[in-house]
VOMIGU-191035 format. One line per 8 residues: their letters; for each residue x, y, z of C-alpha. Coordinates in Angstrom, 3 decimals, always signed. Layout:
<sedos>
a = X Y Z; ...
</sedos>
This chain:
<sedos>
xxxxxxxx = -27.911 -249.609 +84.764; -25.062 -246.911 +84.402; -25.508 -243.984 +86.450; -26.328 -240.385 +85.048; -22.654 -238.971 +85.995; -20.972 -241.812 +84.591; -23.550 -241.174 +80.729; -22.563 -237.421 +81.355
xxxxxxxx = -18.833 -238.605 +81.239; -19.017 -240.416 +78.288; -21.215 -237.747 +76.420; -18.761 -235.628 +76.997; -15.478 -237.414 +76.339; -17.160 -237.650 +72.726; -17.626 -234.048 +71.812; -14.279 -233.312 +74.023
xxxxxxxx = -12.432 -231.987 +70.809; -15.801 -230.723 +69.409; -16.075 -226.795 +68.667; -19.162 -224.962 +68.255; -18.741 -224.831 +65.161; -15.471 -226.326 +63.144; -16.308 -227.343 +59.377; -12.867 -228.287 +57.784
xxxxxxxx = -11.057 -228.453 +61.395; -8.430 -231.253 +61.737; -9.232 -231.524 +65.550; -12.931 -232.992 +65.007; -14.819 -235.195 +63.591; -17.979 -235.182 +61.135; -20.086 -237.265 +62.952; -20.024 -234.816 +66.108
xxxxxxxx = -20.357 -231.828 +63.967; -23.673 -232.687 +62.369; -24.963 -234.237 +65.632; -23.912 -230.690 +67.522; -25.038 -228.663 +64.372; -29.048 -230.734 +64.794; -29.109 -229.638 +68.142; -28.580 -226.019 +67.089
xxxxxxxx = -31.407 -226.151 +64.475; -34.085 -227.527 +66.351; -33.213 -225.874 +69.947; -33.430 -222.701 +70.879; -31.026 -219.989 +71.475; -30.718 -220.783 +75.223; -29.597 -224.168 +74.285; -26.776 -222.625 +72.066
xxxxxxxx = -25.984 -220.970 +75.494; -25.944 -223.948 +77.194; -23.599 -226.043 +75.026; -21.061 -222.689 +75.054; -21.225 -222.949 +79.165; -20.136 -226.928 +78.396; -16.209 -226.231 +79.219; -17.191 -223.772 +82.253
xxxxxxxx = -18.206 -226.798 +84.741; -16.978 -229.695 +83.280; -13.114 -228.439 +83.239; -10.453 -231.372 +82.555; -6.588 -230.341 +81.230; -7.021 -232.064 +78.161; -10.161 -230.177 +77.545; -8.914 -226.990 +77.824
xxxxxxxx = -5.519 -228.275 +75.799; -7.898 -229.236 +73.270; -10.070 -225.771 +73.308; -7.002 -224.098 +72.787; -5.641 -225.485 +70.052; -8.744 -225.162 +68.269; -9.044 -221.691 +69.460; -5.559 -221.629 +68.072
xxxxxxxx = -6.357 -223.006 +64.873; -9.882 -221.204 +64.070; -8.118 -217.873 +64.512; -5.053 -217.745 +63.447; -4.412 -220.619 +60.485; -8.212 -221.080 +59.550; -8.409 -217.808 +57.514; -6.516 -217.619 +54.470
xxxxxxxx = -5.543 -214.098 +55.181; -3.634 -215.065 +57.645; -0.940 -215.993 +55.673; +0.087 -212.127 +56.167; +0.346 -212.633 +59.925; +4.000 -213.181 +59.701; +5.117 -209.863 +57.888; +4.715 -208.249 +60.927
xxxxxxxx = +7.432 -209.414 +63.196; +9.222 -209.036 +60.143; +8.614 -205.554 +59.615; +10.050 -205.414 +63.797; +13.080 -206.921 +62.593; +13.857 -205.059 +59.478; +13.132 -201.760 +61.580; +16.195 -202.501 +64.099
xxxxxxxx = +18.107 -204.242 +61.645; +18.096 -201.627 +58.372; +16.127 -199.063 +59.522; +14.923 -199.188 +55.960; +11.311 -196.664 +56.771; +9.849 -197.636 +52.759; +10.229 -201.592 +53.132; +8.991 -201.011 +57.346
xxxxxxxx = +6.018 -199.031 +56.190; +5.099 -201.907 +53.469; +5.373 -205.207 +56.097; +3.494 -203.120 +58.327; +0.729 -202.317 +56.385; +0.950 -206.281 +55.101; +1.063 -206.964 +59.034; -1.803 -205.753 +59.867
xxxxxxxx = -4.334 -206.589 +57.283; -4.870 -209.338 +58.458; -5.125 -208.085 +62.011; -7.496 -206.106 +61.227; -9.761 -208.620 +59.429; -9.413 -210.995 +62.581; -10.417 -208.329 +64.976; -13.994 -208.356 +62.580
xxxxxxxx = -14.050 -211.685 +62.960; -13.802 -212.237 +66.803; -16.146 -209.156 +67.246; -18.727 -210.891 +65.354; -18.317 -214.027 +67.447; -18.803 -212.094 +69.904; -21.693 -210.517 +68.887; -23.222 -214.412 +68.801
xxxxxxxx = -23.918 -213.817 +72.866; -24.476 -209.986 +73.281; -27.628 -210.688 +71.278; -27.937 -208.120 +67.862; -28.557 -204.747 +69.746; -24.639 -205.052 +71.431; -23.483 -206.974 +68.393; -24.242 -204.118 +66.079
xxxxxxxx = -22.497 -201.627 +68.173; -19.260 -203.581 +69.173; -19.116 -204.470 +65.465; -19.149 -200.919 +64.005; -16.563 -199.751 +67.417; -14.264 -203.015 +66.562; -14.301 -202.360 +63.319; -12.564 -199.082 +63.475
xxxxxxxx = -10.514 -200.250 +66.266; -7.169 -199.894 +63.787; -8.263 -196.422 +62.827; -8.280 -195.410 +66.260; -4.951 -197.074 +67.499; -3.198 -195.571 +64.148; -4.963 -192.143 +65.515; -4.251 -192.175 +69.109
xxxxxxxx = -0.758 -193.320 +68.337; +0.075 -190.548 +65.990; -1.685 -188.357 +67.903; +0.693 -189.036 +70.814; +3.537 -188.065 +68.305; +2.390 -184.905 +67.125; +1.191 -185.984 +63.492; -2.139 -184.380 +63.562
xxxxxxxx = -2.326 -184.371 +59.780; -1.824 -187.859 +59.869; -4.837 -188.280 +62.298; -6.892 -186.145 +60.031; -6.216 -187.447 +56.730; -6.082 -190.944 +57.868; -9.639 -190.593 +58.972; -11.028 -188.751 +56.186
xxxxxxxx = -9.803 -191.537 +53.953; -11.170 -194.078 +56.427; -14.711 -192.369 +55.695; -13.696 -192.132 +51.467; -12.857 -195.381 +51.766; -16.158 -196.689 +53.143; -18.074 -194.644 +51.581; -16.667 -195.060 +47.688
xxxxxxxx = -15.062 -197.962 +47.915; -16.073 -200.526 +49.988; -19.837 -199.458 +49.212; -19.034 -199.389 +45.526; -17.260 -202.877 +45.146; -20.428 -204.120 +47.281; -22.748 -202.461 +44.811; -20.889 -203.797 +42.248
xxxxxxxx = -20.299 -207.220 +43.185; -23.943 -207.785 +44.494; -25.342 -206.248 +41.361; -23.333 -209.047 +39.333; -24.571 -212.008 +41.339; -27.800 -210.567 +40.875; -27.986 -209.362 +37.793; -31.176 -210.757 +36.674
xxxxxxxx = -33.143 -208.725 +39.617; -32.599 -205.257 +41.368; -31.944 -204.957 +45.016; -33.160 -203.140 +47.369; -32.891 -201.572 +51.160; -34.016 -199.724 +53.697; -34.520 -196.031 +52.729; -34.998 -194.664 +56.254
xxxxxxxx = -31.740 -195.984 +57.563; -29.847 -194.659 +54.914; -31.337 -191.226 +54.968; -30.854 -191.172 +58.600; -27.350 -192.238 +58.197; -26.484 -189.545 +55.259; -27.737 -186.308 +57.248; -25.449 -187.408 +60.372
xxxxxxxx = -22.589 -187.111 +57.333; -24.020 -183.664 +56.707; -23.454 -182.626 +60.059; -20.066 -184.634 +60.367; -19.226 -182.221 +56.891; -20.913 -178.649 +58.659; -18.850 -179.771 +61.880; -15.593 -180.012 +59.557
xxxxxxxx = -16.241 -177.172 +57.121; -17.069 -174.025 +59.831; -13.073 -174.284 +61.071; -11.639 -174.490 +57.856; -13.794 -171.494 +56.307; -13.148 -169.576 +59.606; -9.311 -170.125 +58.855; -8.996 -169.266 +55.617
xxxxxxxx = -11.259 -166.038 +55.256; -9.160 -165.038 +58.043; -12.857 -163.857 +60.187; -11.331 -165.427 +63.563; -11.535 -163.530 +66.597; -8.303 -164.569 +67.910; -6.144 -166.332 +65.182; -5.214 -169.900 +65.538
xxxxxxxx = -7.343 -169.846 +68.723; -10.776 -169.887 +67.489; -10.703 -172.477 +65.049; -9.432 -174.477 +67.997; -12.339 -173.417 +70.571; -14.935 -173.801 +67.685; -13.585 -177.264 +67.123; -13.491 -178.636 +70.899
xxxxxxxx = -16.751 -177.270 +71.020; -18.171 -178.784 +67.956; -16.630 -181.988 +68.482; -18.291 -182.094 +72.171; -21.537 -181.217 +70.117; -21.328 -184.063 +67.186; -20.200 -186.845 +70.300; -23.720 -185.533 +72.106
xxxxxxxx = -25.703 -186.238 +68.353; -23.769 -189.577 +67.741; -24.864 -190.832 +71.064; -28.682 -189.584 +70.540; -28.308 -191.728 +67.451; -27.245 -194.707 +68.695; -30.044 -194.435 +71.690; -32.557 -193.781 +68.662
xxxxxxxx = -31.459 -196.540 +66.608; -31.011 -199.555 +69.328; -33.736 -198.419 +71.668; -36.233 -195.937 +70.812; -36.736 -196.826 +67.123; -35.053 -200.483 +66.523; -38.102 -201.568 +65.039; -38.084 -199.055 +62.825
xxxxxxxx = -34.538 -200.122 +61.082; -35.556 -203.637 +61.527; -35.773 -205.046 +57.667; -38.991 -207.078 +56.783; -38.537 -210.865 +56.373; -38.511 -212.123 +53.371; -40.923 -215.197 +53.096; -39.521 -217.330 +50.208
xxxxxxxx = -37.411 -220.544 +50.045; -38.161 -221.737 +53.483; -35.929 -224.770 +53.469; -33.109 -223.220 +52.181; -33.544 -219.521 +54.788; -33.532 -222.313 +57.276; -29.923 -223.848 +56.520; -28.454 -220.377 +55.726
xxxxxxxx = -29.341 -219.123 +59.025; -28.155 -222.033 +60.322; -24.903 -221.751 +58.723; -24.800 -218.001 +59.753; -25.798 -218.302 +63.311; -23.337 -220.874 +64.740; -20.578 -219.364 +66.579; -17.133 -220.940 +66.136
xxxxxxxx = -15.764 -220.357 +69.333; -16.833 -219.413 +73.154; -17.821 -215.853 +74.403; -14.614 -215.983 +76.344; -12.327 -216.665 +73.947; -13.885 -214.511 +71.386; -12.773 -211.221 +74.669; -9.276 -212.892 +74.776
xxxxxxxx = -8.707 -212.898 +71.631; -9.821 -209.102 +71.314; -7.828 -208.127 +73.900; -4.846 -209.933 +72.436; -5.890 -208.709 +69.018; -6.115 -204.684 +69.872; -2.700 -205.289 +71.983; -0.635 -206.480 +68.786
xxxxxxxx = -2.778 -204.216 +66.460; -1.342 -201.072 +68.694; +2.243 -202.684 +68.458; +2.516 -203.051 +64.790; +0.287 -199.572 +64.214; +3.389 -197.756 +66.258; +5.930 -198.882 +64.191; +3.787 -198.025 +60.685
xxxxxxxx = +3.247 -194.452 +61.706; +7.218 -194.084 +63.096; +7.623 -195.447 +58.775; +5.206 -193.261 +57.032; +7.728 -190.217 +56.496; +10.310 -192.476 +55.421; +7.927 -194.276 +53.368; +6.887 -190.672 +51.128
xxxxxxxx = +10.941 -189.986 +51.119; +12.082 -192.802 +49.861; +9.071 -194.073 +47.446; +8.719 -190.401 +45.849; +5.044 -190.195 +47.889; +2.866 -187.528 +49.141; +2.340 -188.096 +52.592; -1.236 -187.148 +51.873
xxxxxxxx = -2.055 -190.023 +49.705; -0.216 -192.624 +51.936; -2.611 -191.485 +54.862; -5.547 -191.111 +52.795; -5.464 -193.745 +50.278; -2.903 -196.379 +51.580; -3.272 -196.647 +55.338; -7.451 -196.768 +55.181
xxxxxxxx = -7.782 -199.585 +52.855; -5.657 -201.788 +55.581; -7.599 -200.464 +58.218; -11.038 -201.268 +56.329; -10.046 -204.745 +54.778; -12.637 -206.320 +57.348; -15.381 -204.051 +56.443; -14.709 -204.415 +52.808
xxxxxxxx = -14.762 -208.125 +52.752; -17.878 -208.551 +54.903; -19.465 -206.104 +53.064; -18.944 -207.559 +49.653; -20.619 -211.163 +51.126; -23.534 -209.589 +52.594; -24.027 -207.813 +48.618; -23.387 -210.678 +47.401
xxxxxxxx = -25.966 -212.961 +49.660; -28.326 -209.989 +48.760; -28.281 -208.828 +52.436; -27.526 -204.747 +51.682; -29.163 -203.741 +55.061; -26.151 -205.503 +56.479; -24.050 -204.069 +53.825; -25.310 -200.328 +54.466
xxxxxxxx = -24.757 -200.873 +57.920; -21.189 -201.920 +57.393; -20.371 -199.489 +54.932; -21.927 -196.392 +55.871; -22.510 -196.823 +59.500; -18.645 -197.422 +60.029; -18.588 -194.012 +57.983; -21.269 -192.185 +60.433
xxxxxxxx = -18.980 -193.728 +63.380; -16.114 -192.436 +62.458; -16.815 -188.829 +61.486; -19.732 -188.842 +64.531; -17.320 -190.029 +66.751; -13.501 -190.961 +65.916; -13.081 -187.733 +64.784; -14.466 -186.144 +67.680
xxxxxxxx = -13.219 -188.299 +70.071; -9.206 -188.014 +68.430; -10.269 -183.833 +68.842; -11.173 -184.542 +72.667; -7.928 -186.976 +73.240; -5.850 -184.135 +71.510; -8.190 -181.649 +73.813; -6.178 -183.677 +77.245
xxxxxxxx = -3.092 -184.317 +75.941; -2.212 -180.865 +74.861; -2.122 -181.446 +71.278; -3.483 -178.846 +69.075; -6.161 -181.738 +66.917; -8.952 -179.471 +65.460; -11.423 -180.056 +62.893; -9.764 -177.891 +60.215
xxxxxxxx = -9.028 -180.617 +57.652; -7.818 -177.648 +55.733; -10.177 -176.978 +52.402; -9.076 -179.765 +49.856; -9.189 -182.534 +52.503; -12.893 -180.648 +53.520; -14.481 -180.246 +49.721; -13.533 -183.277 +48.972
xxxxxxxx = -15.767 -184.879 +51.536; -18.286 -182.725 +51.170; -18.824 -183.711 +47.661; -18.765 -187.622 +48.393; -21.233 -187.054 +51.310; -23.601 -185.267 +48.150; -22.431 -188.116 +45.453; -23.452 -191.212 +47.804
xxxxxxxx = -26.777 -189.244 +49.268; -27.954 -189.072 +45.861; -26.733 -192.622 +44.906; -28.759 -194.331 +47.932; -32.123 -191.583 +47.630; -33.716 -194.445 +45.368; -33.305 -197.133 +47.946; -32.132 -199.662 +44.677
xxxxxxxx = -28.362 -200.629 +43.805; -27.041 -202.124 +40.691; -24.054 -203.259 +39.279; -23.906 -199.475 +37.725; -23.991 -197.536 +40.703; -21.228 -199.647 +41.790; -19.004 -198.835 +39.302; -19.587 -195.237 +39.660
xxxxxxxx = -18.747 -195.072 +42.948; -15.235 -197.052 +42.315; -14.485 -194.793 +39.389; -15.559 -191.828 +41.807; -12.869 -193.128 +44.588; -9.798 -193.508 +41.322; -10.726 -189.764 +41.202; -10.294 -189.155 +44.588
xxxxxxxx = -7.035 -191.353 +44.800; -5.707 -189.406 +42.077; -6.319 -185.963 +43.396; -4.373 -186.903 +46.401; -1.532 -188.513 +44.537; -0.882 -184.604 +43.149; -1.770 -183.036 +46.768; +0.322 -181.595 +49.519
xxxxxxx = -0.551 -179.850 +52.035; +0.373 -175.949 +51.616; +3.095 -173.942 +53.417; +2.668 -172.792 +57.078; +3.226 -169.216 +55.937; +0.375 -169.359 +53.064; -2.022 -169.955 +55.359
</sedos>
C-alpha cells in the first residue's frame, strides 16, 4: 500500500508543468488540462482557491522554473499583440541615437499598446481572487493606469495642456469610440435580434458626466467673460475646490454602486441554453495564472508603462514639428486610443458575446472614472507639486465634451443598441477627430 505523501508526490509531479489554465501552451499537456478544467466545473470556487495555493506549500526549483516560464509565456508571447512589445526599447535607442522626436513619438506609442492591453489582462486575472466587487474597481483603476502615468509624467514637466487634452480625449475616446465600435460590432453579430442593458446604470453613469462637464465648464466661463475676482487666481481656487468636490461624489458612487446598491446594477440571468451558459462560464472563469503573479506582473507592468510613457511625452513636441501636427490632436486623438486599446478590445468581445452590461461598464464607467476622478486627482497632484493644473479645458476642448456627454445620454435613454447607433457614434468621433486636426490652442495674450 503506498503511503498518502508518497500519492501526493506523484499527483503532483503530473500537473507540475500544469497552469490554471493554458489552452494552446507548449509547456502542458491535454490530458492534464481537461482533467484540471473537470475539477473547475464541478467544484466550487474554494476549490479553484485551493488548486491556485498548489505551488505555495509544495515548492520544488523545477516547479517554480516551470511556473515561470509559463508565467513567461502566457504574458508576454501568448497574446498576439505582443508582437509590439519590442518597439519600445527601440524607441530608447533611436532617442539617444538620432534624437529623431517624430519616429520616438511613433515606437512609443507602438510600445506601449501593447502594454497597455497586458496591464487589462493581468488586472482581470486578478480580479479572478478579489471576487467581482474588487475586480470591478481594480479593472476600471488599471485600466486607466497609462492615462495616469502619461498625466503625472507630463504633469511633472509642466505640460498641463497635455494633461488636459490627453484626458478629455481619453473620455471622447471611450465614450464615441470604443462604445460605438462595440455598438457596432455587437449589433452585426446580432443582427437578427436587438440588445439590450441596464437603464439604471447607464443613467446613473451619464449624470456623474454632467457633473464631470458643470465641474469643467464653471472655470472656463469664469475665464473668458472675464467675471473673476482675482484674475488667473479664481479659476484656480474654483478648480481645487471643485475637483476636491467631484473626488467626494466619485467616491459616494463607488460606495453606492459596490455596497449600498450592488444588487441594484446586478443584471438578471438569463435562463436559456443551459449546457452551453455552463461551458462559457467555464471558459470565462478560469484564471490563467496565480494571484501572485497576476501583482508581479502589475507591478512590473506599471514600472515599464511609466518608462516608455516618459520618453513619449519628452517626443510629442517634436512629433507636431516635424509631422506638420497640432499638438492638440496628437494628445486628443493619438495618445488616447493607445491608452484605451485594452478597453476597446474587451469591450468589442463583451458586444459581441451580447454581454453590454460588461460593455457599458467598460466603456462608460472608464469615462465616469476618469473625469470623476483622473481629472481631479491630476488637479490635486498639480495642487502639491506647485503646478498651476485647473479645470479650465479652455472652451473648444469644454463644448466639445459637453455635447458628447448630451449625444451618448440620448443614445443610451432607450436602454437598446444596434448596429446603427454604432455607426453614429463612430461617425460622431471622425467629427470630433477632425475638429481637432484644425485646432490650436489660442494665444496667451487673447485670452
Amino acid at each position: 500500500m503506498v503511503p498518502i505523501e508518497d500519492k501526493a508526490v506523484d499527483l503532483h509531479s503530473e500537473d507540475d508543468e500544469t497552469p490554471l489554465r493554458s489552452s494552446d501552451s507548449p509547456f502542458s499537456s491535454s490530458h492534464s488540462q481537461q482533467h484540471m478544467r473537470k475539477i473547475h466545473v464541478f467544484d466550487t470556487s474554494s476549490h479553484v482557491t485551493s488548486l491556485v495555493d498548489v505551488p505555495t506549500y509544495t515548492i520544488s526549483p523545477k516547479r517554480l522554473r516551470n511556473r515561470a516560464l509559463m508565467s513567461l509565456y502566457i504574458v508576454l508571447i501568448k497574446a498576439k499583440i505582443n508582437v509590439l512589445l519590442p518597439f519600445g526599447p527601440l524607441a530608447i535607442l533611436l532617442h539617444y541615437v538620432t534624437g529623431k522626436h517624430g519616429w520616438v513619438f511613433f515606437f512609443s506609442l507602438l510600445g506601449i499598446t501593447p502594454l497597455a492591453e497586458r496591464l487589462g489582462y493581468a488586472t482581470e486575472q486578478l480580479a479572478f481572487y478579489t471576487g467581482p466587487t474588487v475586480g470591478g474597481l481594480l479593472n476600471a483603476t488599471f485600466g486607466n493606469a497609462t492615462e495616469m502615468i502619461i498625466s503625472i509624467y507630463a504633469l511633472k514637466q509642466g505640460m498641463i495642456r497635455v494633461v488636459q487634452q490627453s484626458l478629455l480625449g481619453s473620455i471622447l475616446s471611450n465614450m464615441l469610440l470604443v462604445l460605438g465600435c462595440a455598438f457596432f460590432t455587437g449589433g452585426i453579430v446580432h443582427y437578427n435580434k436587438i440588445q439590450i442593458f441596464d437603464k439604471a446604470a447607464a443613467v446613473v453613469n451619464s449624470g456623474l458626466l454632467l457633473m464631470a462637464v458643470m465641474g469643467l465648464m464653471f472655470p472656463a466661463v469664469l475665464h473668458f467673460t472675464h467675471t473673476e475676482v482675482h484674475f488667473g487666481k479664481s479659476e484656480l481656487s474654483l478648480s481645487r475646490f471643485s475637483s476636491c468636490i467631484m473626488l467626494i461624489a466619485y467616491a459616494s458612487y463607488l460606495f453606492f454602486q459596490l455596497k449600498s446598491q450592488q444588487n441594484f446594477y446586478r443584471p438578471a440571468p438569463v435562463e436559456e441554453e443551459g449546457d452551453h451558459k455552463e461551458e462559457d462560464s467555464d471558459e470565462d472563469e478560469v484564471p490563467e495564472i496565480t494571484q501572485w503573479e497576476a501583482i508581479g506582473w502589475l507591478a512590473v507592468l506599471t514600472l515599464w508603462v511609466s518608462v516608455i510613457s516618459g520618453y513619449l511625452v519628452d517626443a510629442i513636441q517634436g512629433a507636431s514639428d516635424s509631422w506638420n501636427m497640432p499638438v492638440a490632436f496628437i494628445s486628443v486623438i493619438l495618445l488616447p486610443i493607445v491608452g484605451n486599446a485594452a478597453e476597446h478590445a474587451s469591450a468589442i468581445m463583451f458586444a459581441m458575446k451580447d454581454k453590454l452590461d460588461i460593455t457599458l461598464g467598460v466603456a462608460i464607467g472608464s469615462s465616469t472614472q476618469i473625469s470623476m476622478f483622473v481629472i481631479p486627482f491630476c488637479v490635486v497632484v498639480g495642487w502639491f507639486m506647485g503646478k498651476p493644473m485647473d479645470l479650465n479645458f479652455q472652451l473648444f476642448e469644454t463644448a466639445t465634451l459637453f455635447i458628447t456627454v448630451l449625444v451618448v445620454a440620448f443614445m443610451l435613454q432607450e436602454g437598446t443598441a444596434n448596429y446603427f447607433k454604432g455607426l453614429m457614434l463612430i461617425l460622431c468621433y471622425l467629427i470630433v477627430a477632425a475638429s481637432f486636426f484644425v485646432h490650436v490652442d489660442p494665444p496667451k495674450s487673447d485670452d
